[in-house]
OpenMM code with the backbone's topology and positions (N, CA, C; nanometers):
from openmm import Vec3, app, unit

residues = "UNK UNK UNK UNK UNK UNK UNK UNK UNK UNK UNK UNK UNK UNK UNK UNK UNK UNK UNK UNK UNK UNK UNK UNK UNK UNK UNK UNK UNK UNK UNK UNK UNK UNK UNK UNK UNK UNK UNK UNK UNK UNK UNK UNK UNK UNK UNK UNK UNK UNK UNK UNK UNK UNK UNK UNK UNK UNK UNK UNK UNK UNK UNK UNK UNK UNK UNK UNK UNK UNK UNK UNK UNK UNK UNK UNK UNK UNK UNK UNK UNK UNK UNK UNK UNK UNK UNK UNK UNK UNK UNK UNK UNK UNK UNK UNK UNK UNK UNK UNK UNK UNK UNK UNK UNK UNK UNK UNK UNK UNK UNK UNK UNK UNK UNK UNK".split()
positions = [
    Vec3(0.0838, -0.1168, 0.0000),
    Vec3(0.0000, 0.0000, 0.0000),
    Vec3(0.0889, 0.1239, 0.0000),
    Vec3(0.0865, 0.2160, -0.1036),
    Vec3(0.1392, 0.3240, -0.0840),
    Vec3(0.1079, 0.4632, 0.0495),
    Vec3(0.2042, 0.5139, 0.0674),
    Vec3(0.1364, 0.5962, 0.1828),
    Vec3(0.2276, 0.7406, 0.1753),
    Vec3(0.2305, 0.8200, 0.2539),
    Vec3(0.3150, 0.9508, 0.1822),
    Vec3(0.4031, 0.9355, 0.2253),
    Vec3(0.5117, 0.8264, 0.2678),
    Vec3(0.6331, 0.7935, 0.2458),
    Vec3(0.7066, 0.6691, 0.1994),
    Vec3(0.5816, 0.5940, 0.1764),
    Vec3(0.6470, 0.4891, 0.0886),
    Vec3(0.5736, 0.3671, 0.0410),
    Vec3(0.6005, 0.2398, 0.0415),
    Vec3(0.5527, 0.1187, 0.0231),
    Vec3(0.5132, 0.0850, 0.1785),
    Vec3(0.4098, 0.0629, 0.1940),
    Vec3(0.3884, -0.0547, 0.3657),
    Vec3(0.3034, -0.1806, 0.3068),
    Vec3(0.2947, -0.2541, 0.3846),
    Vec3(0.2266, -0.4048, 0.3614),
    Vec3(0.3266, -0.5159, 0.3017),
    Vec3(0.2739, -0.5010, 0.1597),
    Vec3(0.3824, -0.6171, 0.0921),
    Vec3(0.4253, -0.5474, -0.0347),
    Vec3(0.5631, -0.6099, -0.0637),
    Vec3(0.6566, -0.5138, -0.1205),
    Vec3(0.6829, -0.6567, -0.2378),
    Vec3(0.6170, -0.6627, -0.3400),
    Vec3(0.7011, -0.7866, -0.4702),
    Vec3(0.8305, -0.7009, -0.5192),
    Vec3(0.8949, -0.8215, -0.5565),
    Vec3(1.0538, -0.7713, -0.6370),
    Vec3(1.0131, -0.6940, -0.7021),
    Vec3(0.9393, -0.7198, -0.8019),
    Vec3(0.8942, -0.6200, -0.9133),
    Vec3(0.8340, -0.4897, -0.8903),
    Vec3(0.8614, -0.4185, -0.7735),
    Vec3(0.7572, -0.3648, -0.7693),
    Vec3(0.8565, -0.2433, -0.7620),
    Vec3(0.9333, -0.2064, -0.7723),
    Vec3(1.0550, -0.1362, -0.7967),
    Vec3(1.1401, -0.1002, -0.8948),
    Vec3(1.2181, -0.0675, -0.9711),
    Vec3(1.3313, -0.0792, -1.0866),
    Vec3(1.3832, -0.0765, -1.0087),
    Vec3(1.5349, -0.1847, -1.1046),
    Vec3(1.7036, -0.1135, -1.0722),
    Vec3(1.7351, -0.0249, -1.0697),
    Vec3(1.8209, 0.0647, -1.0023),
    Vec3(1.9153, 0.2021, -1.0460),
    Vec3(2.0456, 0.1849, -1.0504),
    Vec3(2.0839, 0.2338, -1.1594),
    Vec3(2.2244, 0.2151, -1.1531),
    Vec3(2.2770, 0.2955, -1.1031),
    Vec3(2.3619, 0.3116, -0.9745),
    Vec3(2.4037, 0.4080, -0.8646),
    Vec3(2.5844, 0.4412, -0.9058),
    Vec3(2.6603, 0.3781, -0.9654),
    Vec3(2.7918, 0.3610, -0.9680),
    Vec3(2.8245, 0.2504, -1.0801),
    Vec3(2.9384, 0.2153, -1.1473),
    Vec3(3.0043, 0.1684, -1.1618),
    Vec3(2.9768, 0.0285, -1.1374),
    Vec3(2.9137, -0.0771, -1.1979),
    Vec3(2.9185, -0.2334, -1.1335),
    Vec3(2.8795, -0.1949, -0.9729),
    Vec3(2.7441, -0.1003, -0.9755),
    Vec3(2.6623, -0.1192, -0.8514),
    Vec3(2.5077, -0.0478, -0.8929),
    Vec3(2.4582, -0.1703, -0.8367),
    Vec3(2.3156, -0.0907, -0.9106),
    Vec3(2.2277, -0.1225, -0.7692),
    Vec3(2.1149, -0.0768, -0.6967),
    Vec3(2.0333, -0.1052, -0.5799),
    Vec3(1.8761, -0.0745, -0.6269),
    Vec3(1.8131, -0.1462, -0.5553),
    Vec3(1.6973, -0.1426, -0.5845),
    Vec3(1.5992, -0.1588, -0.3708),
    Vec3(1.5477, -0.0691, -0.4062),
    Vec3(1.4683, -0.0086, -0.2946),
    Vec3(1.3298, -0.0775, -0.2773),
    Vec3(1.3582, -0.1944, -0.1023),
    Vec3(1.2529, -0.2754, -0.1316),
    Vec3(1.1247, -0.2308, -0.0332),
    Vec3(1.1153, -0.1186, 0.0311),
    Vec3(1.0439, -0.0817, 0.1332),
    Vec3(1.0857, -0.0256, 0.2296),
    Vec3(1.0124, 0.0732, 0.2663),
    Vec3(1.0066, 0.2107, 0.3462),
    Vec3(0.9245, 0.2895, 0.3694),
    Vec3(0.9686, 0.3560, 0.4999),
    Vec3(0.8446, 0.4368, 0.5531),
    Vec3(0.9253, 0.5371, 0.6244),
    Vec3(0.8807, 0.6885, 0.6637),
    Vec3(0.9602, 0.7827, 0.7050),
    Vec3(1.0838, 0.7106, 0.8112),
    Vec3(1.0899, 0.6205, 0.8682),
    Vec3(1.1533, 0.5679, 0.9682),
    Vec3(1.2660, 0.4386, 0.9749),
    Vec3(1.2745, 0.4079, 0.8603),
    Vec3(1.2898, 0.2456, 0.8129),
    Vec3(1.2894, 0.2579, 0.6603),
    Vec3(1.3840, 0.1951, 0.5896),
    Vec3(1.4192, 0.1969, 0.4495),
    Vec3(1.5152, 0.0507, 0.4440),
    Vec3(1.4595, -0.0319, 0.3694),
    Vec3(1.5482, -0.1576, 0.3233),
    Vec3(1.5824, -0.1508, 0.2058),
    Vec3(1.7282, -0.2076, 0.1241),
    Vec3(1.8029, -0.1544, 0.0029),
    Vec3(1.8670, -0.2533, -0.0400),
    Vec3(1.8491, -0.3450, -0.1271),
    Vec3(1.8733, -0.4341, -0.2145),
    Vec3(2.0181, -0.3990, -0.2726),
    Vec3(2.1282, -0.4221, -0.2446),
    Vec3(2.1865, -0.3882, -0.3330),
    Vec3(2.3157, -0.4777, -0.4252),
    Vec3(2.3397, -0.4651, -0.5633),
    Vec3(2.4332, -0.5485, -0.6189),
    Vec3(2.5728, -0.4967, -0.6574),
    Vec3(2.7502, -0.5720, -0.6311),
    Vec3(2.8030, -0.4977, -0.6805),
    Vec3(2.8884, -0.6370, -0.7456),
    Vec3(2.9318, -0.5847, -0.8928),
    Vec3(3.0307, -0.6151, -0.9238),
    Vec3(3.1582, -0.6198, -0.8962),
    Vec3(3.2780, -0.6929, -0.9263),
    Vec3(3.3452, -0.7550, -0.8370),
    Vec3(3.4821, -0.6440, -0.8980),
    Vec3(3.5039, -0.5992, -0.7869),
    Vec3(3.6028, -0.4377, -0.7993),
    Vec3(3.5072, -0.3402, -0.7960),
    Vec3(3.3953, -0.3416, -0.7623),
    Vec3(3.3043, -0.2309, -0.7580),
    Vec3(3.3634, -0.1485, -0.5811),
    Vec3(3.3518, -0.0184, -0.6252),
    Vec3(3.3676, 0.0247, -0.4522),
    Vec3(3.2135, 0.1483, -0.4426),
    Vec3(3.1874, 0.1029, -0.3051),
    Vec3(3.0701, 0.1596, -0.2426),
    Vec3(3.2268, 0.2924, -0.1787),
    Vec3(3.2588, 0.4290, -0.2390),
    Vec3(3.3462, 0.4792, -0.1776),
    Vec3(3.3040, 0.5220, -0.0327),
    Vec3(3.4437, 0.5348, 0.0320),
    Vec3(3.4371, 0.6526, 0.2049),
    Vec3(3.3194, 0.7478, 0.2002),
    Vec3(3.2250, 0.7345, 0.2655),
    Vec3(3.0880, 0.8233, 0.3171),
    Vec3(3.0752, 0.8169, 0.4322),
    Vec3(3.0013, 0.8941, 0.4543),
    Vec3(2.9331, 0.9308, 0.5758),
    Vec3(2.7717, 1.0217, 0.5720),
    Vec3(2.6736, 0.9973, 0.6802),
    Vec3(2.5682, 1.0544, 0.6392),
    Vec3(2.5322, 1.0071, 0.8006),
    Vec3(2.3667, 1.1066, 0.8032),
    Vec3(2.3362, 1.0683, 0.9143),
    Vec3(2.2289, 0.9999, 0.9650),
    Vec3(2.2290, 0.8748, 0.8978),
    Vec3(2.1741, 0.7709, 0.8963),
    Vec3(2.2161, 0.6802, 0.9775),
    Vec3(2.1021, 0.5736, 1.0757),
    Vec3(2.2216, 0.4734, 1.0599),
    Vec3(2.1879, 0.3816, 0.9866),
    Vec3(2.3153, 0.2685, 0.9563),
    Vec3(2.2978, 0.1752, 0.8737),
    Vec3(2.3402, 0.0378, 0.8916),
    Vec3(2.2785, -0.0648, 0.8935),
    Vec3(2.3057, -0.2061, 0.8979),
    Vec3(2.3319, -0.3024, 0.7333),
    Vec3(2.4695, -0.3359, 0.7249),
    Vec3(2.4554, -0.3753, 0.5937),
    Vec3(2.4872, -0.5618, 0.6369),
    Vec3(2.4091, -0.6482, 0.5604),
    Vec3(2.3876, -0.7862, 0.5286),
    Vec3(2.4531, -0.8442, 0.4306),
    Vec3(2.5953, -0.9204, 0.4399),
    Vec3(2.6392, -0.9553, 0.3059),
    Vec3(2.5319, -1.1084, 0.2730),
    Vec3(2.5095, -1.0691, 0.1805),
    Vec3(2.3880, -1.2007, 0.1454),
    Vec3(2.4702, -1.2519, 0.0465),
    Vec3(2.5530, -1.2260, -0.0608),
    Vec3(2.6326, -1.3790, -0.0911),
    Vec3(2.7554, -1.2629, -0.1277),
    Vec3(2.8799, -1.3602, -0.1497),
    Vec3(3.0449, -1.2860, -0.2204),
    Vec3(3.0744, -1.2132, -0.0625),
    Vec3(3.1762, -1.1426, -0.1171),
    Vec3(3.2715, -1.1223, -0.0233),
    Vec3(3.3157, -0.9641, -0.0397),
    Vec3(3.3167, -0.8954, 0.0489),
    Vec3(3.3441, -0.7163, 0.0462),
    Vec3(3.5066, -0.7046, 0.1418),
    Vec3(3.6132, -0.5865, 0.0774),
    Vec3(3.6449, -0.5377, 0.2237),
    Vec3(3.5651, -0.4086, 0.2447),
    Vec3(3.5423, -0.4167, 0.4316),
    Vec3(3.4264, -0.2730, 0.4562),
    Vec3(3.4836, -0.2589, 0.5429),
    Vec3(3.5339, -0.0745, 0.5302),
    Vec3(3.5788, -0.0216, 0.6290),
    Vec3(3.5007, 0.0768, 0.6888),
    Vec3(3.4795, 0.0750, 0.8359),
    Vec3(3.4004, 0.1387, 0.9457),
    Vec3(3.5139, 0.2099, 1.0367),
    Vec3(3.4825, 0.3315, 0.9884),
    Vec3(3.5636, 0.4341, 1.1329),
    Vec3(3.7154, 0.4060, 1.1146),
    Vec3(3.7417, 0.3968, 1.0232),
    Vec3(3.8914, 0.3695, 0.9639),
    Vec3(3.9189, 0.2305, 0.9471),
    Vec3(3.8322, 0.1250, 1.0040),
    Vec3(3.8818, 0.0132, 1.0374),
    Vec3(3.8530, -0.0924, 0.9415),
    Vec3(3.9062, -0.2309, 0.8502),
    Vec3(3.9190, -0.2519, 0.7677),
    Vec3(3.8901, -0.4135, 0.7943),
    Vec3(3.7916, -0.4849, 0.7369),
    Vec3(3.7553, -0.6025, 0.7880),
    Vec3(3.6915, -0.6553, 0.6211),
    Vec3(3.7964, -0.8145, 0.5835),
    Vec3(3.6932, -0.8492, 0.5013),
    Vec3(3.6009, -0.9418, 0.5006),
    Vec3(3.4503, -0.8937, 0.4661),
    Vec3(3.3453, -1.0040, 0.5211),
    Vec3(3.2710, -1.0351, 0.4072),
    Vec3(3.2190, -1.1946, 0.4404),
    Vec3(3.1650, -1.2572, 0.3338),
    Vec3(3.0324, -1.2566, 0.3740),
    Vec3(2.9574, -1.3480, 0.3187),
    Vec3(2.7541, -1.4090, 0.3053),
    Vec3(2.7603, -1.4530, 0.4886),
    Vec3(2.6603, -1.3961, 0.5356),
    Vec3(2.6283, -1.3701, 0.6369),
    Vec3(2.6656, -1.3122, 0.7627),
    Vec3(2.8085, -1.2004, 0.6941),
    Vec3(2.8124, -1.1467, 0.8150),
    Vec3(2.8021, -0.9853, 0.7514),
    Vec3(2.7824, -0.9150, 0.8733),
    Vec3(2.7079, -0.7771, 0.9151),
    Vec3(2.8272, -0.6797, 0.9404),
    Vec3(2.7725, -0.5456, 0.9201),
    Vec3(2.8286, -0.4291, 0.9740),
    Vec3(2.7603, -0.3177, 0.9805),
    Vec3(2.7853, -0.2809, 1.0857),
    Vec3(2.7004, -0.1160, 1.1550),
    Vec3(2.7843, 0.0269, 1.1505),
    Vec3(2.6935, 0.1221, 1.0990),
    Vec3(2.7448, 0.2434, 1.0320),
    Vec3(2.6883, 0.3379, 1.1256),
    Vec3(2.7294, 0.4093, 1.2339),
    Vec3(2.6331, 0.4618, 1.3321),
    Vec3(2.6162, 0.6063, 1.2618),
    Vec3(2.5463, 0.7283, 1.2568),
    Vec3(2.5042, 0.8438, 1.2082),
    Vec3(2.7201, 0.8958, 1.2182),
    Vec3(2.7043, 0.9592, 1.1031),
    Vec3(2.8255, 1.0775, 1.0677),
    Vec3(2.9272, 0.9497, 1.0764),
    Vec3(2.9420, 0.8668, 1.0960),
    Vec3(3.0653, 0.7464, 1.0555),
    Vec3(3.0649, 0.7191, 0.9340),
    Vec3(3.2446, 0.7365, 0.8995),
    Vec3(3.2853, 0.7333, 0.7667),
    Vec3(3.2712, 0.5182, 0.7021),
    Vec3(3.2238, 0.5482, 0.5893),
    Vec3(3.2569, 0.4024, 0.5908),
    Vec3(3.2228, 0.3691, 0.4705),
    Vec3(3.2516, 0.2636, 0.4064),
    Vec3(3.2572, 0.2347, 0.2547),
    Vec3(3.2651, 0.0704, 0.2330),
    Vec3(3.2694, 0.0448, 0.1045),
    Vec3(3.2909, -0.0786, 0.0648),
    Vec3(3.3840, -0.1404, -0.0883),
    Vec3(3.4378, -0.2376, -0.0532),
    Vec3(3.5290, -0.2834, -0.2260),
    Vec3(3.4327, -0.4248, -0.1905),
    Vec3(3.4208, -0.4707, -0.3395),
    Vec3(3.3541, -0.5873, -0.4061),
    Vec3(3.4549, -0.6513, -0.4346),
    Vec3(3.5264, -0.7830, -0.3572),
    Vec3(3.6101, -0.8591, -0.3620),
    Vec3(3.5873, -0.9891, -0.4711),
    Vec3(3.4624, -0.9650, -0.5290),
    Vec3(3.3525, -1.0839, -0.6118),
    Vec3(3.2424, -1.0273, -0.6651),
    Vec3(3.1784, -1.0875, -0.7350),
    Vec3(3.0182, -1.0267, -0.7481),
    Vec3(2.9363, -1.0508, -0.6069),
    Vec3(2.8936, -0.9665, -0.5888),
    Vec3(2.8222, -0.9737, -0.4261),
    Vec3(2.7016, -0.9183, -0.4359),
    Vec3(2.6277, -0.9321, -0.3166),
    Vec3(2.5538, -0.8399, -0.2376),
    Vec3(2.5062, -0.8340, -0.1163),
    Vec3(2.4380, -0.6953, -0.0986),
    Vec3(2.4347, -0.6628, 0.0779),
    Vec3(2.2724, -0.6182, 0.0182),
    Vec3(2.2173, -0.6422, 0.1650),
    Vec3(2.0987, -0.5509, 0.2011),
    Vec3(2.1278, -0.4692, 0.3105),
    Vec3(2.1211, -0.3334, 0.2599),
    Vec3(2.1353, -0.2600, 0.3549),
    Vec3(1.9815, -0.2233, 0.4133),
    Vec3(1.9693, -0.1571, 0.5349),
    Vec3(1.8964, -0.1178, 0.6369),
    Vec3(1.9362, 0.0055, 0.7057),
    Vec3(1.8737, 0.1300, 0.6671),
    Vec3(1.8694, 0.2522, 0.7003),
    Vec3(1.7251, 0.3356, 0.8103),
    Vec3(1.7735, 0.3821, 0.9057),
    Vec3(1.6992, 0.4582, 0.9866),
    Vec3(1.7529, 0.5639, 0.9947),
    Vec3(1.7115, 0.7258, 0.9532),
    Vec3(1.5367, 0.7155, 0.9183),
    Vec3(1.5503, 0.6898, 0.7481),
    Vec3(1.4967, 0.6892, 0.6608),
    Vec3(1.4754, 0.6301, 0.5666),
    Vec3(1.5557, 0.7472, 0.4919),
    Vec3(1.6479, 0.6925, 0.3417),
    Vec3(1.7532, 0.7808, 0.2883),
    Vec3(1.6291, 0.8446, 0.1557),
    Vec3(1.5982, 0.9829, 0.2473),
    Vec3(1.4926, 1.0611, 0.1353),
    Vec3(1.6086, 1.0780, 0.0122),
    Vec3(1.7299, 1.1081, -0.0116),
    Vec3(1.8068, 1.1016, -0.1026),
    Vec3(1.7920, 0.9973, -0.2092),
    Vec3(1.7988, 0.8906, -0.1676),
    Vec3(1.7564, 0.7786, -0.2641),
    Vec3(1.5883, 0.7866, -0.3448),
    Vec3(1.5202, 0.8480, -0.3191),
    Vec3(1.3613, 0.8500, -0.3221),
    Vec3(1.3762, 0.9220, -0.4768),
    Vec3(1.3287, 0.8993, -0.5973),
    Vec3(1.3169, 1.0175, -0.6971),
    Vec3(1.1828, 1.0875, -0.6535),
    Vec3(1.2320, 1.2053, -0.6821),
    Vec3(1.0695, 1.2844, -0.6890),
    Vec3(0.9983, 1.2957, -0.8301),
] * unit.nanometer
topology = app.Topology()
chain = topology.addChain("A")
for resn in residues:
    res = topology.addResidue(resn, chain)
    for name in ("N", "CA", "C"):
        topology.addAtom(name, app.Element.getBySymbol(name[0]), res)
């Protein structure tokens, strides 16, 4: 069900396009609401999610392949099922060690990503 900030109820794959965001990274936006935003995302293998920061926070899910992701300077490489937390204004990024992907999880929801 649409609502004036997003998808609520049930969210099909299709119910979205790809965007191509970068370079061998494209995400697709699977549901959200002013508070909560979940983010599909794919990268090709040498793809980099570069050093950011924003003031969001963020939980990213490697769901298959392998990333190095660095948080707060710190440099860890993780594969399909493990996690990392991006707390508001922490610098942090990602390299695509493989074809991969993460679902990320953003609070409050990245109005940036939204087209108008």
């Amino acid at each position: 069900m649409e609502n004036n900030f997003g998808v609520t109820g049930f969210v099909l794959n299709n119910t979205y396009e790809w965007e191509n965001v970068d370079r061998g990274i494209r995400r697709k936006i699977l549901g959200y609401d002013k508070d909560i935003m979940l983010v599909h995302l794919e990268f090709k293998k040498g793809a980099i999610g570069y050093l950011h920061k924003h003031p969001h926070k963020q939980i990213g899910y490697i769901v298959s392949g392998s990333f190095e992701v660095t948080v707060d300077g710190e440099k860890k490489n993780l594969k399909a099922g493990d996690v990392y937390l991006a707390l508001p204004n922490i610098e942090h990024g990602v390299l695509a060690l493989e074809d991969s992907i993460i679902i990320d999880v953003f609070t409050p929801y990245r109005e940036d990503f939204i087209k108008k």
